[in-house]
C-alpha positions in Angstrom: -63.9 167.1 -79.2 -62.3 169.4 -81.8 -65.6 170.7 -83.2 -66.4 171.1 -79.4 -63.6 173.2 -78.9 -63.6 175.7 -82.4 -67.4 175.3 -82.6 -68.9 174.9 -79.3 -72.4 176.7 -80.4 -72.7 174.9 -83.5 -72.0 171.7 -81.3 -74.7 172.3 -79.1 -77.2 172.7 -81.8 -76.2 169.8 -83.6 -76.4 167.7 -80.2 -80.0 169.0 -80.0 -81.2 168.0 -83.5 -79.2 164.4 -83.1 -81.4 164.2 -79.5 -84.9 165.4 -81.2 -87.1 162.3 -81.2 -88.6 164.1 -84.5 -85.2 164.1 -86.9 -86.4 161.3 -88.4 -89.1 162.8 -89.8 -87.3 165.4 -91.5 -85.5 162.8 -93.5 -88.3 162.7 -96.1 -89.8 166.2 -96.5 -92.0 165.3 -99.3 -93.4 162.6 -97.5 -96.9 162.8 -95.5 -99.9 165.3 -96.3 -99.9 168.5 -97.3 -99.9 170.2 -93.4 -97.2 167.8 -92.2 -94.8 169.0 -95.6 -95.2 172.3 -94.4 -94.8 171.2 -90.6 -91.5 169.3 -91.5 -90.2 172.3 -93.6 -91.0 175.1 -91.2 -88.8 172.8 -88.5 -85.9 172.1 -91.0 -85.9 176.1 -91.7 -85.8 176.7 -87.9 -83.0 173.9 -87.5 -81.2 175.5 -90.3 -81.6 179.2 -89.2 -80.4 178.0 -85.4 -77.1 176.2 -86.8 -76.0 179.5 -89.3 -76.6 181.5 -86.1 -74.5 179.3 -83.7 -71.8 179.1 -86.5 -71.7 182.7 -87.2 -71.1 183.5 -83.8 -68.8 180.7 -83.4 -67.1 182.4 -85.9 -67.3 186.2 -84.5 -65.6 184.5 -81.1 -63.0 182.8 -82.7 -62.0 185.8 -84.8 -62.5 188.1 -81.9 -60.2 186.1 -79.8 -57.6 186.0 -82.9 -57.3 189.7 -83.4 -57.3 190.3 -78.9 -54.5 187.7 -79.5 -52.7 188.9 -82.2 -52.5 192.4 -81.1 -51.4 191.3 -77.6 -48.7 189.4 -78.9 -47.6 192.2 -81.7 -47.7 194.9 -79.0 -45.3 192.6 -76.6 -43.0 192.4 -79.8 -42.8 196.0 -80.6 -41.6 197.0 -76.3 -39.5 194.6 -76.5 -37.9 195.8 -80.1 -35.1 198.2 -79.8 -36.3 202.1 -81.5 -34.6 203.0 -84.4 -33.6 206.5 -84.4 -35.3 208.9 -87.0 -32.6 210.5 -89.5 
C-alpha cells in the first residue's frame, strides 16, 4: 500500500511483470539457445526500460506536488506575517 501510494506507476509495472506467465523465464538468462538468450534479454531490457520510466515519473509527480505544496503553504505564511517597515 505504501509503494502504491509514493509509487503508483512503478507499482503497476511491477504488478505486470509479477502477472507475466513468462517471468520465470527471465530468471536464467543464459539458459536456452542462442535466439531465446537474445529473446529473454531484449524482454528483461524492455521490463527494465518500463520500470525506470514509471519511477522517473513517479518521481517528477511527487516532486511536482512538493514544490505546488510548499509554495502554497510558504505563500499562506508570508499574508499572514506582519510587514516590516523598510528604514
Amino acid at each position: 500500500e505504501l509503494g502504491k501510494r509514493f509509487f503508483p506507476r512503478c507499482s503497476d509495472v511491477l504488478n505486470k511483470i509479477v502477472d507475466d506467465d513468462g517471468l520465470g523465464e527471465l530468471a536464467c538468462l543464459s539458459t536456452g539457445t542462442s535466439d531465446e538468450q537474445v529473446r529473454k534479454r531484449r524482454r528483461y531490457m524492455e521490463l527494465q526500460e518500463q520500470l525506470s520510466k514509471a519511477f522517473t515519473e513517479d518521481k517528477e509527480e511527487r516532486d511536482r506536488t512538493a514544490m505546488s505544496s510548499c509554495s502554497s503553504s510558504t505563500s499562506v505564511a508570508e499574508r499572514g506575517r506582519p510587514r516590516m517597515p523598510r528604514r
